[in-house]
C-alpha positions as CSV (number, residue, x, y, z in Angstrom):
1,X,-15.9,13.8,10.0
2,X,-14.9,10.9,11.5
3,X,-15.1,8.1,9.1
4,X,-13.7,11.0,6.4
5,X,-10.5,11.5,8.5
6,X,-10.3,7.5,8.7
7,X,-10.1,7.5,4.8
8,X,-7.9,10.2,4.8
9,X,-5.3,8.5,6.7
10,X,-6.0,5.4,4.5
11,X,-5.5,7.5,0.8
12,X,-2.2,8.8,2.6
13,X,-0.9,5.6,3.6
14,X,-2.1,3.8,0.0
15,X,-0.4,6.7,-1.9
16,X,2.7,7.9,-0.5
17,X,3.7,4.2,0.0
18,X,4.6,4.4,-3.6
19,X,7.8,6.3,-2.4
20,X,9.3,3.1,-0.6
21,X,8.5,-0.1,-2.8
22,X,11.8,-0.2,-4.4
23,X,13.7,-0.5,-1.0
24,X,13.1,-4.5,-0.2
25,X,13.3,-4.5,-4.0
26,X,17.1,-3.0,-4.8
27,X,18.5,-6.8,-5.2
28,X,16.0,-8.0,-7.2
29,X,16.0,-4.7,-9.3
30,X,19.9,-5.1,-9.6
31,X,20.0,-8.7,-10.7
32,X,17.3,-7.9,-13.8
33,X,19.3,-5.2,-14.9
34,X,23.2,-6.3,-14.1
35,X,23.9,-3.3,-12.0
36,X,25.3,-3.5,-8.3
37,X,23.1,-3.0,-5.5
38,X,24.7,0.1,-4.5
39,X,23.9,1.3,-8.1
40,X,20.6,0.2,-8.0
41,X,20.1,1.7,-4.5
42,X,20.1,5.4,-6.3
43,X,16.7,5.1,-7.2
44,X,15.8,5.7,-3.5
45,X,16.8,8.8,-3.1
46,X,15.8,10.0,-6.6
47,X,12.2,8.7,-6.2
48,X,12.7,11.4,-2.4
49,X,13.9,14.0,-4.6
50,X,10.8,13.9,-6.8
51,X,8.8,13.9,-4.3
52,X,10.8,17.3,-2.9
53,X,10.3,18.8,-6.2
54,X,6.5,17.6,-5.9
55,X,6.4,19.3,-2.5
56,X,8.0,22.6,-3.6
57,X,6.0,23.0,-7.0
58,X,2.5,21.8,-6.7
59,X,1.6,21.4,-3.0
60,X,1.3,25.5,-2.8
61,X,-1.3,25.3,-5.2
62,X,-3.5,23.7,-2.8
63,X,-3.8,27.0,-1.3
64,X,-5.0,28.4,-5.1
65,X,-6.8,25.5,-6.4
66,X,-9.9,23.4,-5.6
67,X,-7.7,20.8,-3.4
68,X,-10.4,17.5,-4.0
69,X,-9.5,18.1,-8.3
70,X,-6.2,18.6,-7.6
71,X,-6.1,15.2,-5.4
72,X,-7.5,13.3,-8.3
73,X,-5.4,14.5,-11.1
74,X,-2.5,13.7,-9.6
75,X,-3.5,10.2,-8.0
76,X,-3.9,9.3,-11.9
77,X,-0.8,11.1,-12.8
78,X,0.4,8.3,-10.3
79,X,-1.3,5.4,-12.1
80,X,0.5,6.4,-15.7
81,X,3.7,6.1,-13.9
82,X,3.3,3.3,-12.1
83,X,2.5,1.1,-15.0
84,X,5.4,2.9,-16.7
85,X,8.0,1.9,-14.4
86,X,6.5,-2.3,-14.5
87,X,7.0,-2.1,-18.3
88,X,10.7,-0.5,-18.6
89,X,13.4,-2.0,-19.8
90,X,16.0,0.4,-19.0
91,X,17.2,1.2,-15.8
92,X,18.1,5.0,-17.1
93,X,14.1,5.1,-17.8
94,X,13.3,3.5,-14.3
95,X,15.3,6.3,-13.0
96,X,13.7,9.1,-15.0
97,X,10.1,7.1,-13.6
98,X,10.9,6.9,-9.8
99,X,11.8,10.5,-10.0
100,X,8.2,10.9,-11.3
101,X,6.5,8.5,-9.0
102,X,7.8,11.0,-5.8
103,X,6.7,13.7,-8.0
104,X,2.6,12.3,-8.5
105,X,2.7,10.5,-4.7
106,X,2.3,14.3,-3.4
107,X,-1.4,13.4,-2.5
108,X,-1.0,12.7,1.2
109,X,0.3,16.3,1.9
110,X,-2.5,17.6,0.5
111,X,-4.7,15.8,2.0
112,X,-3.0,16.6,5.5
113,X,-3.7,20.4,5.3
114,X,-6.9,19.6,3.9
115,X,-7.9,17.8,6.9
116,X,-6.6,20.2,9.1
117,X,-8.3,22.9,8.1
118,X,-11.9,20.5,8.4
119,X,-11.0,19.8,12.1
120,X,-12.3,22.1,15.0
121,X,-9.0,23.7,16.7
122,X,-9.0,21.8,19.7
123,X,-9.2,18.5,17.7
124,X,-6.9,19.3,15.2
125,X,-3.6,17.8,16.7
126,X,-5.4,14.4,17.2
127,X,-6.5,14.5,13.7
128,X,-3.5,15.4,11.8
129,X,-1.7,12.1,14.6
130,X,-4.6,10.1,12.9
131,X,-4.2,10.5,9.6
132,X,-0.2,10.9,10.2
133,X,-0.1,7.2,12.1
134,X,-2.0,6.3,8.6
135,X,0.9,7.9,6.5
136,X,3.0,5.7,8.7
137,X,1.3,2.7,8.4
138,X,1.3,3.0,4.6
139,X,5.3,3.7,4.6
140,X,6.3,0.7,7.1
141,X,3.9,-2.0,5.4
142,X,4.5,-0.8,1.9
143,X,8.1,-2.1,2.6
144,X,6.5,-5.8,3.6
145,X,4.0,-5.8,0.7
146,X,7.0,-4.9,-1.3
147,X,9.4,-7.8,-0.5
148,X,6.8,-10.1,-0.5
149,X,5.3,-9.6,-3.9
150,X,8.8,-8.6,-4.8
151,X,10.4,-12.4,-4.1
152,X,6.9,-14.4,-4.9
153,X,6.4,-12.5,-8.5
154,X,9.0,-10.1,-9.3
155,X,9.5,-6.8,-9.0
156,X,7.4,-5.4,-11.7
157,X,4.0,-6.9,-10.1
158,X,4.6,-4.7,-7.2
159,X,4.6,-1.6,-9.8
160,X,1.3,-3.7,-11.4
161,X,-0.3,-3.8,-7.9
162,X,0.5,-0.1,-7.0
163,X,-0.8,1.4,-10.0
164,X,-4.2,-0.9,-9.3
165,X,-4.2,0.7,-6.1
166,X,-4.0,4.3,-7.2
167,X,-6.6,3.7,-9.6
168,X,-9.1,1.8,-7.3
169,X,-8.3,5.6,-5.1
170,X,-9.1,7.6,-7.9
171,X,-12.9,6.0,-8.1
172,X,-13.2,6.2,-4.1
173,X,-12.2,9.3,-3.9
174,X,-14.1,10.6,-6.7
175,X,-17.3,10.0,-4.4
176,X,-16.4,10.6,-1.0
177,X,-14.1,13.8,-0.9
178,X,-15.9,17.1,-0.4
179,X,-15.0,20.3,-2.3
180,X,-12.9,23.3,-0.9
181,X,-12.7,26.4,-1.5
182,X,-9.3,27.9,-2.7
183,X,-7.8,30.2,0.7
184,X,-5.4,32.0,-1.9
185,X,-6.9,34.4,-5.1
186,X,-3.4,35.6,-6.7
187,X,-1.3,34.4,-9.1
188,X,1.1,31.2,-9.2
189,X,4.2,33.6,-9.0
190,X,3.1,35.5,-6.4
191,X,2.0,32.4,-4.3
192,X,5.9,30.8,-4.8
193,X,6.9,34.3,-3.8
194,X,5.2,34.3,-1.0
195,X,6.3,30.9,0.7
196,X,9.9,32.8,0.4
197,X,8.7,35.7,2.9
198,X,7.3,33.4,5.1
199,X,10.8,31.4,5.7
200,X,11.8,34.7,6.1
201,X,9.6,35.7,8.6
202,X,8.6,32.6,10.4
203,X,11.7,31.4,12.5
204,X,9.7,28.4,14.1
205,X,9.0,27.0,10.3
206,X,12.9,27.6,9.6
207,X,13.8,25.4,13.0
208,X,10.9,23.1,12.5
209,X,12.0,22.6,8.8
210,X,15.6,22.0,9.4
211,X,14.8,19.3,12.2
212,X,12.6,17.3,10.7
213,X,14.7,17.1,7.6
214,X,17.3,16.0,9.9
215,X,15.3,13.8,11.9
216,X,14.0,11.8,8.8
217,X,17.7,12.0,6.7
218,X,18.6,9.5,10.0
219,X,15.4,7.5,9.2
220,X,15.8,7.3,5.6
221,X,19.3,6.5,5.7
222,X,18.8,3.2,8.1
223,X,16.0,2.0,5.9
224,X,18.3,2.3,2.5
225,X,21.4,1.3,4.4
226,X,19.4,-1.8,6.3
227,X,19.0,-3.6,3.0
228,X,22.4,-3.8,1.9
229,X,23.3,-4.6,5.8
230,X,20.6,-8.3,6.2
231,X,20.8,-9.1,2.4
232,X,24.9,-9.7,2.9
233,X,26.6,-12.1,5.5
234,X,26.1,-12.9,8.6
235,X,22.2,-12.7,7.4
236,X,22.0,-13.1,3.6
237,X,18.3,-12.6,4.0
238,X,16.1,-12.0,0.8
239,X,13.6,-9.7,0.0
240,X,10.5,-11.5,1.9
241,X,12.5,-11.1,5.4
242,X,14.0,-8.3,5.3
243,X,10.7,-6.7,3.7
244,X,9.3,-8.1,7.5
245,X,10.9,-5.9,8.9
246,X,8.5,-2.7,7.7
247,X,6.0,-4.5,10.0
248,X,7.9,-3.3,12.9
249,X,7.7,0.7,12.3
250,X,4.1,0.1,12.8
251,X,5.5,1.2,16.6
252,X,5.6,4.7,15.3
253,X,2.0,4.2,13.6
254,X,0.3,3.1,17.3
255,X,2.3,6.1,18.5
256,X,1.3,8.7,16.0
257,X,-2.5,9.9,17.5
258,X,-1.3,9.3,20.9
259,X,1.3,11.9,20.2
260,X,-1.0,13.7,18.1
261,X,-3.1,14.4,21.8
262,X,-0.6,16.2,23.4
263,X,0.6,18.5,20.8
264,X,-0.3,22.1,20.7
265,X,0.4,24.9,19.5
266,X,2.7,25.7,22.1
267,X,6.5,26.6,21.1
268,X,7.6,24.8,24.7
269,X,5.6,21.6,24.2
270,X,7.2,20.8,20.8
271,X,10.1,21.4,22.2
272,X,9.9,18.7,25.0
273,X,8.3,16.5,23.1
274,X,10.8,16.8,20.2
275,X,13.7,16.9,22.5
276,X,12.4,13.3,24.0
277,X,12.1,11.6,20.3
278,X,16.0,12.9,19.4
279,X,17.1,11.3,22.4
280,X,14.7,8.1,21.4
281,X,16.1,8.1,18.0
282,X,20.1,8.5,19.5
283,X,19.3,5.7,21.7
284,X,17.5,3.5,18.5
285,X,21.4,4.3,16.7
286,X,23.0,3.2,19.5
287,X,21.3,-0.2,19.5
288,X,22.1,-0.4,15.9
289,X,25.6,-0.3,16.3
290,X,25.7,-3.3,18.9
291,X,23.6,-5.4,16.7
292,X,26.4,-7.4,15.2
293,X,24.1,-10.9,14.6
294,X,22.0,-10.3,17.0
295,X,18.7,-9.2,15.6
296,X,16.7,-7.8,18.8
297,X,18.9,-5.2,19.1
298,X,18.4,-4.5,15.6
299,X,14.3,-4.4,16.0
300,X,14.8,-2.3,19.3
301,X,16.2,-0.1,17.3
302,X,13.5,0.7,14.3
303,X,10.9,0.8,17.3
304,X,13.0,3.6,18.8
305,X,13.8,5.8,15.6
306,X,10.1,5.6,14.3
307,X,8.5,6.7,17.3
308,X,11.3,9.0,17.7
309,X,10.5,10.6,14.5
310,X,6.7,10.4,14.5
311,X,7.2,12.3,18.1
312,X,9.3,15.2,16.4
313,X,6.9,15.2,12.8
314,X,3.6,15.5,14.3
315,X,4.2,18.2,17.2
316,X,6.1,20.3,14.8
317,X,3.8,19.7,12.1
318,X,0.8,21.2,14.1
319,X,2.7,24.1,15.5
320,X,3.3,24.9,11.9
321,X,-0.4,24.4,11.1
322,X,-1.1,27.1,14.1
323,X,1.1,29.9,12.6
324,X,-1.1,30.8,9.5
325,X,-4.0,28.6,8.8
326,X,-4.8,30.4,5.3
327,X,-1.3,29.6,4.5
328,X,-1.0,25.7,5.6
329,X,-0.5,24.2,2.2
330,X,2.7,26.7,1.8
331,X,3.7,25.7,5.0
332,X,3.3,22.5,4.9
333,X,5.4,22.8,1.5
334,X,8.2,24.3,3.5
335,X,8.0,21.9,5.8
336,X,8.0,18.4,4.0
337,X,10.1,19.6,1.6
338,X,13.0,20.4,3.7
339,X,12.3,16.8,4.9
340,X,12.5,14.7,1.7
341,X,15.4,16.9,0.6
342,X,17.0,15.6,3.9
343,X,15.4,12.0,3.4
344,X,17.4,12.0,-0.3
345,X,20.5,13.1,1.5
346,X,20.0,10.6,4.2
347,X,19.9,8.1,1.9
348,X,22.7,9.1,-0.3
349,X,25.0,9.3,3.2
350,X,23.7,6.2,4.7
351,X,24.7,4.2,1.3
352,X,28.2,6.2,1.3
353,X,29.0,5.4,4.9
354,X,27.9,2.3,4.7
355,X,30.4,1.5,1.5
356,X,33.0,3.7,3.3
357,X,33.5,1.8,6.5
358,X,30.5,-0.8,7.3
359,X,27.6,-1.0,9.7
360,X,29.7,0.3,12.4
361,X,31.0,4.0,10.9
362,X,27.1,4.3,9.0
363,X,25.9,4.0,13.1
364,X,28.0,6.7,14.3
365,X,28.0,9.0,11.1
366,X,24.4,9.3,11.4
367,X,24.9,9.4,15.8
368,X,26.5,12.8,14.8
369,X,23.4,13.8,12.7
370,X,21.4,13.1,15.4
371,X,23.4,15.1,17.9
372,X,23.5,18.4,15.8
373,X,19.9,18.0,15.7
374,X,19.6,17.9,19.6
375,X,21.8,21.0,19.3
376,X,19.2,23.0,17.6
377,X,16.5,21.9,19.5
378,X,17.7,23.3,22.7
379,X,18.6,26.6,21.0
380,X,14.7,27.0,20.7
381,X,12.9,29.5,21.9
């Protein structure tokens, strides 16, 4: 079980950082095509809002189908994609083709219930922090890879190398995932119908929903929002350093199993514990907004919002997992949904600010998300 969780939490970090290539890659992505940055920049949050509809649409059915099949299919769904988006020549098609890279890169919440429901109960929060911090780990270095190979080749090679990836998955996984058995025997409809009674009826995966979403709409927006803030002056920095800077969520990554061990089930632990990473991630803003040149303050401050948000993710996450554990994939498709809806917006806002008044009204606009999200933490009950 062990060295299966391990390569859980590597497929998860390998696939879903397909979502966050094209940050570190918005100027180079701008210059091929002619388009401003801020233009360019839209493909972030549409590639998030694939991945939502991804979420909503075909993670339930890991409750009705065999889950290691489903895995595959869509990893290679992935690889089409990929490729399609290294040989486009039109930006309206790139669009059309990040929306369908979040909609394939699915695989890691899939994979998350799956190895939920493998672990014994009192295990399962340090498992899920595993092969979370590997989720992580996959999102903060996908953003270094990205500038890198980004700046050295071009853009497209990353798309090259990403599909190779997938595919190399696809083979591996092939051979080491187990089968499951389906937890669900009715239809599609009434399983989509379903996941609407149980937001009905479950007011912990409402609150724990609406927070994360929250929670990573403030992370998505710095990560947009930071690349249109180093590559202009006082910094003018290009793709390979401000890619660098990816290396430094890894802090959320190293915190991720640690936080993973002192989650439960129970409704006043995630509350502390989520309580403590809002107050991390306020704290992360506030450092943003001093940065002015001076770069610390600006690294201080991705090391407090990741581990901020890994605190609040992985605590609510396995209190969700507790509620109905034949139901986890619907759950779990309530859950990240909600949070890559609020990633898109994040992004979307974090851009807008950013245009609207600078680095300094983007810090306190998204200070303000952060508080309402305190807010409805300490209504909890």
């Amino acid at each position: 079980m062990k060295y299966l969780t391990l390569f859980m939490a590597i497929c998860c970090g390998l696939v879903v950082a397909n979502l966050y290539y094209c940050q570190p890659l918005l100027p180079l992505i701008a210059d091929d095509f002619g388009i401003r940055e801020a233009e360019a920049g839209s493909i972030t949050y549409i590639t998030q809002l694939g991945y939502a509809a991804g979420l909503l649409l075909f993670v339930p059915l890991g409750d009705l189908l065999e889950k290691k099949q489903q895995i595959i299919v869509t990893t290679t769904f992935s690889v089409i994609v990929l490729l399609g988006a290294a040989f486009t020549k039109s930006f309206l098609l790139l669009q059309v083709l990040c929306f369908l890279i979040g909609l394939f890169s699915i695989v890691p919440q899939l994979i998350i219930p799956l190895a939920a429901s493998l672990a014994p109960e009192e295990k399962r929060g340090s498992v899920i922090g595993l092969v979370m911090g590997g989720l992580l780990i996959g999102i903060v270095s996908s953003r270094s890879l990205s500038g890198y190979i980004g700046y050295t080749f071009g853009w497209r090679q990353m798309y090259y190398t990403a599909a190779t990836i997938c595919f190399l998955l696809v083979l591996i996984m092939q051979r080491v995932f187990v089968k499951s058995k389906p937890t669900y025997h009715g239809t599609y409809q009434s399983l989509m119908l379903s996941i609407i009674y149980y937001v009905k009826t479950f007011s912990q995966l409402r609150i724990a929903s609406i927070s994360n979403a929250i929670s990573f709409a403030s992370m998505s927006a710095f990560w947009v929002t930071m690349v249109l803030f180093l590559s202009a002056k006082p910094f003018e920095y290009n793709t390979v350093q401000i890619g660098l800077f990816g290396i430094i969520g890894a802090s959320g990554a190293l915190a991720a199993p640690l936080v993973g061990k002192r989650s439960s089930g129970s409704i006043a632990v995630v509350k502390k514990i989520s309580l403590l990473g809002l107050l991390a991630q306020l704290l992360g803003y506030v450092a943003f907004y001093f940065t002015g040149s001076k770069i610390i303050l600006l690294i201080i401050g991705i090391v407090l919002i990741d581990i901020g948000h890994q605190a609040l993710q992985i605590s609510n996450q396995t209190l969700i997992y507790s509620l109905k554990p034949d139901a986890r994939n619907r759950f779990n498709t309530v859950f990240m949904t909600s949070t890559f809806i609020g990633g898109a917006a994040g992004s979307a806002i974090g851009i807008f600010l950013f245009h609207m008044g600078g680095w300094n009204i983007f810090c306190i606009g998204i200070s303000i998300l952060i508080l309402c999200n305190i807010l409805i933490n300490t209504k909890r009950q």
